[in-house]
C-alpha positions, 0 to 999 in steps of 0.5 A, a space after each residue: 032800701 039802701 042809703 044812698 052813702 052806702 051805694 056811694 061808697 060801694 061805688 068808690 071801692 069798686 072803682 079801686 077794686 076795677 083799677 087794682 085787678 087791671 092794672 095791679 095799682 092799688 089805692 089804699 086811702 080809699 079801702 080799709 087796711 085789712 081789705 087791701 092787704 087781703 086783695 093783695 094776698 089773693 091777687 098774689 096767690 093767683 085767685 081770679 077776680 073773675 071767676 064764678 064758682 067755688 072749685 073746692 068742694 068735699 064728698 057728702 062722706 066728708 061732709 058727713 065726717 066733718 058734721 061728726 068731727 063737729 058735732 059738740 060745736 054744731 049741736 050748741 051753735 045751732 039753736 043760736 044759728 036759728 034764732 039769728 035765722 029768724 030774726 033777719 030771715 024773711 030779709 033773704 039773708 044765710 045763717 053759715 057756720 064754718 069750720 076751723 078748715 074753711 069748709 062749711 058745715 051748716 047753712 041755714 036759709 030759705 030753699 028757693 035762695 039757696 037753690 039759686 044761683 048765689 046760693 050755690 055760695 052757700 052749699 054745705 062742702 064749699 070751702 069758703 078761706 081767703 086761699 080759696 075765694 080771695 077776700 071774704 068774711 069768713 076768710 078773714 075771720 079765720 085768718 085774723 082771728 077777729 070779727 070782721 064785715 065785708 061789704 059788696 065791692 070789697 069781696 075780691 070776687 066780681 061775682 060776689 059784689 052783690 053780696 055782704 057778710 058778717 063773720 065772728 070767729 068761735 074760739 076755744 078756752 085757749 083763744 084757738 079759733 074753731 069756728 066762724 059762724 056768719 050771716 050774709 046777703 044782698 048787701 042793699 040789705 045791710 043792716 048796721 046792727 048786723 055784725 053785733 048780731 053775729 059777734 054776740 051770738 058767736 060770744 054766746 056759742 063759746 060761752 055755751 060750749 065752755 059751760 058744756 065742758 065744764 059740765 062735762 068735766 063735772 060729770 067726768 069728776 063725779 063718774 071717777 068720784 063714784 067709781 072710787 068710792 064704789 071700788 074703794 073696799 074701806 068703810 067711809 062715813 061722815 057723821 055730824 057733830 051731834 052723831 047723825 050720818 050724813 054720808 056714806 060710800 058703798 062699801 059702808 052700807 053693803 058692810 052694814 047690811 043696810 038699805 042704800 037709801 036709809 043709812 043716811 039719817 040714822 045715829 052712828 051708835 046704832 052700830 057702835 057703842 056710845 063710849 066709841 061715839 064719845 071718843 070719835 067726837 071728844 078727839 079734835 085731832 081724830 082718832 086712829 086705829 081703834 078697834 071696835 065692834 060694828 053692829 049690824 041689822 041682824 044683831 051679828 058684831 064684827 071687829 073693825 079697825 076705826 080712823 076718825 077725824 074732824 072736818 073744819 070750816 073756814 071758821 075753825 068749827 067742826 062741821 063733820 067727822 069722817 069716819 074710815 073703817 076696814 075689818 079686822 081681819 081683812 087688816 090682819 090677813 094683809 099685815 100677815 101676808 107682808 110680815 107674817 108667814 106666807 106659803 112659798 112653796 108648791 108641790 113642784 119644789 117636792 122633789 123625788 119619784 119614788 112611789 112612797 113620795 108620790 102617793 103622798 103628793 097624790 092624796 095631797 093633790 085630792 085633798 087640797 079643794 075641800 075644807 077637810 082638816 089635814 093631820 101630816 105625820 112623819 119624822 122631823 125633816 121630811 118636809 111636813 111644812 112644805 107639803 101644807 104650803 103646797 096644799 094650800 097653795 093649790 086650794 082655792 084659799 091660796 089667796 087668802 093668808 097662811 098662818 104658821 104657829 109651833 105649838 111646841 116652840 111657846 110656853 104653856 101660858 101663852 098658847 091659848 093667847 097665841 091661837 085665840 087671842 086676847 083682849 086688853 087687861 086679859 092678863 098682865 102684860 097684855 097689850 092695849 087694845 088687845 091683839 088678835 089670835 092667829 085664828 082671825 090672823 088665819 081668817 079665810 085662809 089656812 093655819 098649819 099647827 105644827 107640833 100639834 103633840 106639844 100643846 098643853 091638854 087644855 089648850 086642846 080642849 079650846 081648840 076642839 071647840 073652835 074646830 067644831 063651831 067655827 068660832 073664837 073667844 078672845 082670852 079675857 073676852 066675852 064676844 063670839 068671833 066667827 072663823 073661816 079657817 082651813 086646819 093642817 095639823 102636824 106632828 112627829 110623834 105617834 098620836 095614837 100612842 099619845 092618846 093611850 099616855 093621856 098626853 093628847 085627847 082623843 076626841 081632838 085626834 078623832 076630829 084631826 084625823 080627817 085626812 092623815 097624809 104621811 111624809 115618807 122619811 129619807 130611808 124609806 125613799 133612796 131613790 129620790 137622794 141622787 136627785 135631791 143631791 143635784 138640787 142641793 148642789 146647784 142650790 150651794 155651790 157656784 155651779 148653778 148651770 152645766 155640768 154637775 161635778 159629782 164623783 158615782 163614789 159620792 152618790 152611793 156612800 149618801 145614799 147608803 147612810 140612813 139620815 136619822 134627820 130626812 131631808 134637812 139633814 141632807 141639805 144641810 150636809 150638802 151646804 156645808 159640803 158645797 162652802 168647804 170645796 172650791 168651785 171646779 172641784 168635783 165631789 167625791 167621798 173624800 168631802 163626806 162628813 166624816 161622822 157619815 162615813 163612819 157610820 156606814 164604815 168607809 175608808 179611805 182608801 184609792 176608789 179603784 180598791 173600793 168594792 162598787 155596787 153592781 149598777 155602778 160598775 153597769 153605768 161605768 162600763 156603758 160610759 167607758 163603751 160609748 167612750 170607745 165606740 165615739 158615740 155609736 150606740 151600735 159599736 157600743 151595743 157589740 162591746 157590751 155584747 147586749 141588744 141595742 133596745 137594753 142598751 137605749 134602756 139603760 143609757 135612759 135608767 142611769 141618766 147617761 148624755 151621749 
């Protein structure tokens, strides 16, 4: 039952209330402040103190898409919602939950009450703001932002009177409000102890929604944690102080061969050697780049390079060392790719059509996916190196690195070091640590020995060896290291003629003599000098688009020198040619190397005296008739007195813009 102080004062602020709507005079020593200036807001708004239902109401689709909007806040809040529910329920009291628009999302009470007609207050969809209904609880909680009780007569609705509400606002970690969450009922049943109820409940449900976005957060880091250290392909242990791992990441243990769950526990020199266990713990600054063997369950070894380092407490005492590890040969084939020799070139930087240079891209074309060992053979400067990077780079190892080495160009002492490596104190002069050959180097990819005739007759024997068991041994060393790598071999001298000296063995020319390719010499491929010339041309020159000028007298004396040097010869002749002429000038024999005209005995002399090959003086004539004729290939073909199908035949054979 209601006291009588409460009816009292019910009474009283109906009385201001009566006077204010009827007459606009507002009596504010008798109301508290933040009701009267609520009244005074509705009233100007133009809320009707009398009406009798909420007009603004949302389609249950939108009902269903705030519940989903809602959904982290509702599914925390309502558990809260139901308790509060349970403890005042059998009172006829509504457990309410608004979102930060006004609208009501969940609404907790008895059905025979919320079918009644002051139920109807409470459907979910009614939006319940001070700008909708006039003054209320849960208008004012969103509007100030505060806890607030709202008692009978001071709703600014007649039709509310009866009723009393208490409303907290829900807010977010930056104090934004993003819900209310209310109780309400008759307002003879008001408990005094009722808007503690809802502002400790309301405290709850941010505390909770908090604590879930913390743990979300927590969950977010440990995901991105997991993922990084499942992507990360680096080696990361952590082991204690006396050598026993407590961690390791995924990478670690697949590299180890071991069981995801049982690595943890076991004594880091069961993979390393005890003296690289000393130095791990024996360094508090840590250890870097030091190149060991991990062993792993199947007794195989494999180098890696180690980083060590201690982890300290808030004491300054080792806790921890973490231990990082890649394999070497991962380490070498990126160092390589950065600073080594990489394979540029494809076989569409291979320029001619001539059918000799063409059977050679063919049968490089077929070759390229298989593991086959390769020997180029040809004279120097027909594009050996070019022709390996282009095989390489269409075999299926294009990602992996391209290691050159000329085994002519190092002395004979240090061939075996540079091919297959050398441990530290192999010989004076070696570096600490030892270094890794150009075999691991090459490891996955692709190593072109290039002058293969040079190399020393006991170097051979090794690499033989290596060819036919896929392993290497470090100069000095003892440890066998497997190998993946695809061989390209290439020379200018005739092998065959070398095994009959005794300067090459032939059972290494049998085992490179998988897949011999010859690179055609620039004689042997005429045809393809005009078009190397252009690209050459536009390659050194300023004239790196239009019109290419090149006088015919120029082609025809190149294409008639026999270029002893192949292709790099002429490339080099068309640089020099290319710096010593000015931009606009167009070439002709006057600008030839003089040792080339020479050669083939050219003078001189006016070109109109000079004796042209028959095609030349062809071309010349089709130019001059089309010249005459303005461009009409059938006024053109009348001249020539040819058919108009040889003149379309010609016109495309000499290459000629009409």
């Amino acid at each position: 039952m209601p006291t009588k102080k409460l009816l009292e004062k019910n009474n009283e602020i109906n009385k201001v209330w009566q006077e204010f709507v009827k007459t606009g005079n507002l009596n504010k020593l008798k109301i508290r402040k933040q009701i009267a200036d609520s009244w005074l807001r509705s009233k100007k708004i133009g809320i009707s103190p009398y009406a009798h239902a909420i007009t603004t109401e949302i389609s249950k689709d939108r009902i269903e898409q705030f519940y989903d909007e809602f959904k982290e806040i509702l599914e925390t809040a309502k558990p809260f919602m139901e308790a509060i529910y349970q403890t005042v329920g059998d009172d006829g009291m509504f457990v309410r939950l608004t979102n930060s628009k006004g609208y009501i999302v969940e609404c907790i009470g008895d059905e025979q009450s919320l079918d009644s007609a002051v139920g109807q207050f409470f459907f979910r969809g009614k939006n319940v703001k001070e700008e909708t209904i006039g003054t209320n609880a849960i208008g004012l909680s969103l509007k100030k932002n505060i806890p607030v009780h709202v008692l009978g007569s001071e709703h600014f609705r007649e039709c509310y009177h009866n009723l009393t509400t208490s409303a907290a606002p829900i807010r977010d970690e930056s104090g934004k409000v993003v819900a209310v969450l209310s109780m309400t009922g008759d307002y003879k049943l008001v408990h005094p102890h009722t808007l503690g109820m809802v502002m400790a409940s309301a405290l709850a449900i941010e505390h909770e929604i908090l604590l879930n976005k913390i743990n979300m957060q927590l969950q977010r880091a440990n995901n991105h944690h997991e993922a990084v250290m499942k992507f990360i392909k680096e080696g990361i242990i952590t082991i204690s102080p006396d050598g026993y791992i407590t961690d390791a990441n995924y990478f670690a243990k697949r590299f180890l061969s071991r069981d995801l769950k049982k690595i943890d526990g076991l004594h880091i020199d069961e993979f390393i050697s005890k003296s690289n266990y000393k130095k791990i713990i024996s360094d508090s600054n840590g250890i870097e780049e030091l190149e060991v063997h991990f062993k792993k369950d199947n007794g195989a070894k494999k180098y890696v390079i180690l980083n060590g380092i201690p982890i300290y407490n808030d004491k300054d005492e080792i806790t921890e060392h973490l231990i990082t590890f890649r394999e070497s040969k991962k380490v070498y084939s990126q160092v390589n790719k950065l600073f080594g020799s990489n394979a540029i070139y494809t076989f569409d930087d291979i320029l001619g059509n001539s059918e000799e240079i063409q059977e050679a891209i063919r049968i490089s074309k077929l070759v390229s996916n298989s593991d086959a060992t390769i020997l180029l053979f040809g004279e120097s400067g027909t594009g050996k190196e070019l022709f390996a990077q282009s095989i390489h780079n269409e075999s299926q190892r294009r990602n992996n690195s391209f290691v050159f080495i000329n085994c002519g160009a190092i002395p004979r002492d240090l061939v075996a070091s540079e091919l297959f490596g050398y441990e530290e104190g192999a010989f004076t002069g070696a570096r600490k640590g030892g270094n890794p050959g150009k075999f691991e180097l090459a490891d996955g990819g692709t190593l072109f020995l290039d002058e293969i005739g040079d190399m020393p007759l006991d170097t051979q024997a090794n690499l033989l060896r290596v060819l036919e068991t896929k392993e290497v041994v470090r100069v000095g060393g003892n440890e066998v290291i497997p190998v993946d790598v695809r061989v390209i071999a290439a020379t200018h001298k005739d092998l065959k003629k070398e095994v009959e000296r005794r300067n090459f063995r032939s059972d290494l020319f049998y085992r490179l003599n998988v897949m011999p390719i010859h690179t055609p010499a620039l004689r042997e491929r005429k045809d393809d000098i005009k078009k190397l010339i252009e690209r050459f041309y536009r390659q050194f020159s300023n004239q790196n688009s239009g019109k290419i000028l090149i006088d015919d007298n120029f082609y025809w004396v190149m294409r008639e020198y026999s270029w002893p040097g192949n292709v790099r010869e002429l490339q080099n002749v068309m640089q020099m040619v290319c710096n010593l002429v000015d931009s606009g000038v167009k070439l002709s024999n006057e600008h030839i190397p003089l040792y080339i005209k020479e050669q083939l005995n050219v003078e001189e002399v006016e070109e109109s005296f000079m004796v042209k090959p028959l095609y030349l003086l062809e071309k010349e004539a089709i130019k001059k008739a089309l010249e005459i004729a303005d461009g009409n290939l059938v006024q053109t073909a009348k001249i020539l007195e040819i058919g108009r199908s040889t003149l379309y035949r010609k016109i495309e054979k000499y290459e000629i813009k009409i």
